[in-house]
C-alpha positions, 0 to 999 in steps of 0.5 A: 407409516404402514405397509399395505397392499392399495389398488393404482389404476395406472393409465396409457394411451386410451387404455386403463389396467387396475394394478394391485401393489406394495406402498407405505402409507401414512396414516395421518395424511394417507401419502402413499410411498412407492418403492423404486421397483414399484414405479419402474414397474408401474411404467413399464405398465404404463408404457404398454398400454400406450402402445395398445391403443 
């Protein structure tokens, strides 16, 4: 597992936003690991964009 900054295109409603955070990534399977934070985080986005549409 590595640390690395990846791209997530996290959805809501009709709209899209294009997200850069923190996982861990396996470098044999390529599984990404998101912190607990990270997925709080991505559905508070997620939660906003649903009440953008």
């Amino acid at each position: 597992m590595v640390e690395k900054e990846v791209e997530k295109l996290l959805s809501g409603g009709a709209n899209v936003a294009s997200v850069t955070a923190p996982d861990e990534v396996c470098l044999h399977c390529v599984e990404r690991l998101y912190s607990a934070e990270t997925v709080s985080r991505f559905q508070q986005i997620r939660a906003k964009l649903s009440r953008l549409s």
